[in-house]
C-alpha positions as CSV (number, residue, x, y, z in Angstrom):
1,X,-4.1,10.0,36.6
2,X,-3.1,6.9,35.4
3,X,-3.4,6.0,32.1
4,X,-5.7,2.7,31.2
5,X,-3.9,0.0,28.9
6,X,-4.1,-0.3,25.5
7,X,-2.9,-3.4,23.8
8,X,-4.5,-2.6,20.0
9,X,-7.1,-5.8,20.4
10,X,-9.8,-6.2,18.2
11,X,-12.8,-4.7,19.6
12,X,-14.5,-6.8,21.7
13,X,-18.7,-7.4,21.0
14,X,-21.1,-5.2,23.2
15,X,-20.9,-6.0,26.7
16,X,-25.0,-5.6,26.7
17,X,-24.8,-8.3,24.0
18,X,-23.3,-11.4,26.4
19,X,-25.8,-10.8,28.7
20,X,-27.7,-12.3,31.0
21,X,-25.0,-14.8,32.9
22,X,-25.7,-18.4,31.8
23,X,-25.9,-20.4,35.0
24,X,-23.1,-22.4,34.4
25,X,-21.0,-19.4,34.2
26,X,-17.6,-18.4,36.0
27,X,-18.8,-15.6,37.3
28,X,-22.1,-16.6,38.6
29,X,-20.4,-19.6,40.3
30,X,-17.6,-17.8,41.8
31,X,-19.9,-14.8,42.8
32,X,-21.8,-17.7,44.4
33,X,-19.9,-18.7,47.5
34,X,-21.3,-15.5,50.1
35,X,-17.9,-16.2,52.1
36,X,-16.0,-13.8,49.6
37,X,-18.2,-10.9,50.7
38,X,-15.7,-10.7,53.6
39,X,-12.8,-9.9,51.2
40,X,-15.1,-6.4,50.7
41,X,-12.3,-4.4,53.3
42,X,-9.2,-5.8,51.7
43,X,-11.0,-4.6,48.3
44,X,-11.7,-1.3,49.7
45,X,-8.5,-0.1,51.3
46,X,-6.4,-1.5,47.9
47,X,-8.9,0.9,45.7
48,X,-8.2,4.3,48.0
49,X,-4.5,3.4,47.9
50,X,-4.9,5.0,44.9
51,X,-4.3,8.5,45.7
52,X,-7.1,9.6,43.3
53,X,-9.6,7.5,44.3
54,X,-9.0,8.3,48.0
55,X,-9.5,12.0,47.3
56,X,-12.2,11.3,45.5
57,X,-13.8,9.3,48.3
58,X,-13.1,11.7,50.7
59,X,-14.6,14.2,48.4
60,X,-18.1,12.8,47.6
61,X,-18.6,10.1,49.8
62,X,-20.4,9.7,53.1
63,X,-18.2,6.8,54.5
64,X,-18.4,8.6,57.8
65,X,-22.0,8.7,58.2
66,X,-22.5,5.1,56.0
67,X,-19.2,3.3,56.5
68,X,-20.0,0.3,54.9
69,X,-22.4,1.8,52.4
70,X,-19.5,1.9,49.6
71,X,-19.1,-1.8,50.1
72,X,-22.8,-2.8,49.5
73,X,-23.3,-0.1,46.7
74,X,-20.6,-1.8,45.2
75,X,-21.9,-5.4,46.1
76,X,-25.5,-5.1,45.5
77,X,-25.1,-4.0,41.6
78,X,-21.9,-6.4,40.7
79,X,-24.6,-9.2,42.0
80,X,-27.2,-7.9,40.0
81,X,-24.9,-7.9,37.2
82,X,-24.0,-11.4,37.5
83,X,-27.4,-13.1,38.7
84,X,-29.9,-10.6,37.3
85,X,-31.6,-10.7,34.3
86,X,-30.4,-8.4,31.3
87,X,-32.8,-6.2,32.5
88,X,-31.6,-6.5,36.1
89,X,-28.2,-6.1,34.8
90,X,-28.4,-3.3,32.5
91,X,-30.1,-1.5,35.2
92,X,-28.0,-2.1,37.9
93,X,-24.9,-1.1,35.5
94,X,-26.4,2.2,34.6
95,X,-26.7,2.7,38.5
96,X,-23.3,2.5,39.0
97,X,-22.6,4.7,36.0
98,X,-24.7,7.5,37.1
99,X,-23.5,7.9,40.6
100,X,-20.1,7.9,38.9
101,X,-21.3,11.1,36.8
102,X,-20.6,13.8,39.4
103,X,-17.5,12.3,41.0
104,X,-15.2,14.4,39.7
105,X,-12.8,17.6,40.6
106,X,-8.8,18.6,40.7
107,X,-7.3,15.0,40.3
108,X,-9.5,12.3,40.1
109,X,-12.5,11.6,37.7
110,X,-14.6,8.4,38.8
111,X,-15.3,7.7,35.0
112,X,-11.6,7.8,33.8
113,X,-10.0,4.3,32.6
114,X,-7.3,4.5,34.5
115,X,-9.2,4.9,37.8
116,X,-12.0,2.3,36.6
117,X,-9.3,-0.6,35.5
118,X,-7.7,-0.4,39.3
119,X,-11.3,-0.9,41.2
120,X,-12.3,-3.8,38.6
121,X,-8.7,-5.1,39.3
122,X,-8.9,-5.1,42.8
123,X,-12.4,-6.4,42.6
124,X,-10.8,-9.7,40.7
125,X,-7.7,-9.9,42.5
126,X,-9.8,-10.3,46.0
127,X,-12.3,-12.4,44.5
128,X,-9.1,-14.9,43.5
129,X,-7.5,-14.3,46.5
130,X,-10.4,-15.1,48.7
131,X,-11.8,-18.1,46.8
132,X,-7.9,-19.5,46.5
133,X,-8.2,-18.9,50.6
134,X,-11.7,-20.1,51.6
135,X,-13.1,-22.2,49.2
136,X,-10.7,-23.8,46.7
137,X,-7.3,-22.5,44.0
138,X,-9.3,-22.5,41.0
139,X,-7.6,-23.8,38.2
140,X,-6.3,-21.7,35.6
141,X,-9.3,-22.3,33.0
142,X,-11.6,-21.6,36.0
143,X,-9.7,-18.0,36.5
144,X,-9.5,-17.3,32.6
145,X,-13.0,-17.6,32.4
146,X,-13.7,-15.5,35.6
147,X,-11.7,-13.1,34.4
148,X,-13.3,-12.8,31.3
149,X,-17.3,-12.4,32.1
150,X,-15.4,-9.9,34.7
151,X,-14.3,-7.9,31.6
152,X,-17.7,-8.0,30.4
153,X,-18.5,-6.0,33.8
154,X,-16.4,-3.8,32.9
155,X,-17.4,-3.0,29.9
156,X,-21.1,-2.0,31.3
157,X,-19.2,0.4,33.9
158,X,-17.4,2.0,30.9
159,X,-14.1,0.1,30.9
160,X,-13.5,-0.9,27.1
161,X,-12.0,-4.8,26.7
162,X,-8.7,-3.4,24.8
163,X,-8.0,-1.4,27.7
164,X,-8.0,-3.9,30.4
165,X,-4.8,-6.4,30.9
166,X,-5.0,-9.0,27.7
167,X,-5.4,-12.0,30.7
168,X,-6.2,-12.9,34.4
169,X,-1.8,-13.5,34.4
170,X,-1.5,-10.0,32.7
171,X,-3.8,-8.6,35.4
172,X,-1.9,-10.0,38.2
173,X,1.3,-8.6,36.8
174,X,-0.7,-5.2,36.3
175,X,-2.0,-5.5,40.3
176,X,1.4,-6.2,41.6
177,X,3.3,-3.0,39.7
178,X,0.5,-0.7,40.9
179,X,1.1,-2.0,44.8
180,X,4.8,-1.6,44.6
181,X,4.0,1.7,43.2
182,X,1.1,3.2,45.3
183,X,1.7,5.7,48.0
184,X,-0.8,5.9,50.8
185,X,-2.0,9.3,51.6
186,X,-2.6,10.6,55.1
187,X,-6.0,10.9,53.5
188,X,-6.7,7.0,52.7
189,X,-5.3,6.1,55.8
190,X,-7.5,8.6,57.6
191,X,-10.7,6.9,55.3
192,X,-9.5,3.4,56.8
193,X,-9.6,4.8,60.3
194,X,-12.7,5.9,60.2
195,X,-14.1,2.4,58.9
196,X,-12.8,0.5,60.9
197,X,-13.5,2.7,64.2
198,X,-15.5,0.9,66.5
199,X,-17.3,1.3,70.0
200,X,-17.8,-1.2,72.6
201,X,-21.0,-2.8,70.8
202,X,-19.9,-2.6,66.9
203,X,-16.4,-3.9,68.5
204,X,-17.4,-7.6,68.0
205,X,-18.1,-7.4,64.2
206,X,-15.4,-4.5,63.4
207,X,-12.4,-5.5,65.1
208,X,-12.1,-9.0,63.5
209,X,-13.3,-7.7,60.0
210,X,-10.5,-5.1,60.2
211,X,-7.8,-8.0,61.5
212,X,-9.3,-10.2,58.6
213,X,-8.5,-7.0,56.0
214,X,-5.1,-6.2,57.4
215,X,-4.5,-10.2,57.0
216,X,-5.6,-10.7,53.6
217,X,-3.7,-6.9,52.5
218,X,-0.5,-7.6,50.5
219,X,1.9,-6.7,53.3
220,X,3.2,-3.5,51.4
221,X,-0.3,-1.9,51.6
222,X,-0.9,-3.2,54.9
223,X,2.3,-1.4,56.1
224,X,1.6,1.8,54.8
225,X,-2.1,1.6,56.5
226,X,-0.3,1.0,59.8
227,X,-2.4,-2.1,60.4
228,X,-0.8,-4.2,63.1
229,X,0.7,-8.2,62.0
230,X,2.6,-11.0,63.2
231,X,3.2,-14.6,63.1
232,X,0.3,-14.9,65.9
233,X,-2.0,-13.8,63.8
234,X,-0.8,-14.8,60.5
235,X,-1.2,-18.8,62.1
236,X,-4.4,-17.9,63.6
237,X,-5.7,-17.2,59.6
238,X,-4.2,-20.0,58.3
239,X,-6.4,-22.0,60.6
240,X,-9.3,-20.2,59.7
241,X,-8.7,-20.8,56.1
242,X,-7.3,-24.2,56.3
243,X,-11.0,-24.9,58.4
244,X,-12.9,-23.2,56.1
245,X,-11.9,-25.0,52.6
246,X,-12.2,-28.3,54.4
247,X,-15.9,-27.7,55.7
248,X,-17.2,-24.6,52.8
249,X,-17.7,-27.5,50.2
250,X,-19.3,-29.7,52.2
251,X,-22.2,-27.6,52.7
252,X,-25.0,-27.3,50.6
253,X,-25.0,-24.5,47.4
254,X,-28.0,-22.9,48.9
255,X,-26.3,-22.5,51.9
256,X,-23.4,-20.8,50.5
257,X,-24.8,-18.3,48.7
258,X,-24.7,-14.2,49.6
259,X,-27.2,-13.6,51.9
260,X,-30.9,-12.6,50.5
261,X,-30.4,-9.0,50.8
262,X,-28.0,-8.2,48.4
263,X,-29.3,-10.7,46.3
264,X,-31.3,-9.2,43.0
265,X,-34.6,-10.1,43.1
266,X,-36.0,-13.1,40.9
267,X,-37.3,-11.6,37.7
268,X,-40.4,-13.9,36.3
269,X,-38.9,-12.4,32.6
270,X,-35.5,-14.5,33.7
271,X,-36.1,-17.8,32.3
272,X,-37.1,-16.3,28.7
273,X,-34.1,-14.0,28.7
């Protein structure tokens, strides 16, 4: 497995401790804009590139039966974390930890740093990605910050501060070494299959999610997935994106937000917290 990174810090305070999100926070503001659900795919397939993770996946997950059902038991807690209330977050962190509990056998162990640091990492790397896409670049203060209340996340899911890349530059440096070096397995590119496999009425929502991942994939990754791209379709998502930071802050906040449902619900304890 790979090992997590380790750059002698000092330790960082409790994560629990810098909770709940203050409003004006990176995270909650980022998190904000709904249109970077759509970078869950591109998330997804980077995380089972990772051989472990994939066999892991394959192992103790029921993506075939609940294809999506990864993605919004990953979405629904990282929201809670970030617009719950400490209670809301603490909770929704412990979630996460004890379906991680069991995930485990020869190879892969869904609790060890190593495995932890790439999912956070490729949780940031697509949030940056898709807000510097559809929304706006942020500046470099604006991704600092991010990157930081995203190490507090981490630290709830078991990912110590001193093991994570020292800054959001770091991380990207980190992100970039681990695509060149990934190998995808028959086994993730069977997992990807199986997602993205669609019949004549979930064809309208799957096929252009699944063009929209293979789009946003840094083309190494996309290669070794076998997902098809070309200039056509390369032009056709500059459009999209191009039309889509021109009109996204225009619109209203309210309007932009992740839809209700994966949404944590409004605590009456929130405003005292």
């Amino acid at each position: 497995m790979s090992r997590a990174l380790d750059h002698g810090r000092k330790t960082a305070p409790p994560p629990e401790a810098l909770l709940p999100f203050a409003d004006e926070s990176a995270v909650r503001r980022i998190h904000g804009e709904g249109i970077l659900i759509l970078g869950g795919g591109r998330a997804l397939l980077m995380q089972i590139a990772h051989p472990a993770i994939a066999r892991g996946v394959a192992a103790h997950s029921s993506y075939r039966g609940d294809r999506f059902g990864r993605l919004l038991r990953t979405l629904r807690p990282m929201l809670a974390i970030a617009f719950g209330s400490r209670e809301q977050a603490l909770a929704a962190a412990a979630s996460v930890n004890r379906a991680h509990e069991p995930v485990r056998g020869p190879g892969y162990d869904a609790r060890d740093p190593g495995l932890l640091l790439w999912v956070l990492a490729t949780l940031i790397d697509t949030t940056l990605v898709m807000h510097g896409r559809f929304v706006r670049p942020l500046t470099g203060d604006e991704a600092a910050a991010y990157y930081e209340d995203m190490a507090v996340v981490g630290g709830l899911l078991g990912l110590p501060r001193e093991q994570m890349p020292p800054d959001v530059g770091a991380l990207a440096r980190y992100v970039e070494r681990m695509v060149e070096s990934l190998e995808v397995t028959s086994e993730a590119r069977s997992i990807a299959a199986d997602l993205f496999r669609s019949s004549p009425l979930t064809w309208p929502l799957l096929e252009p999610t699944r063009q929209l991942t293979a789009g946003l994939l840094p083309p190494r990754l996309r290669r070794e997935f076998g997902l098809g791209w070309g200039p056509a379709r390369e032009t056709a998502l500059e459009a999209l994106s191009r039309a889509s930071r021109a009109a996204l802050p225009r619109l209203p906040r309210r309007l932009r937000r992740p839809p209700w449902f994966l949404m944590p619900p409004r605590d009456p304890k929130a405003r005292t917290a």
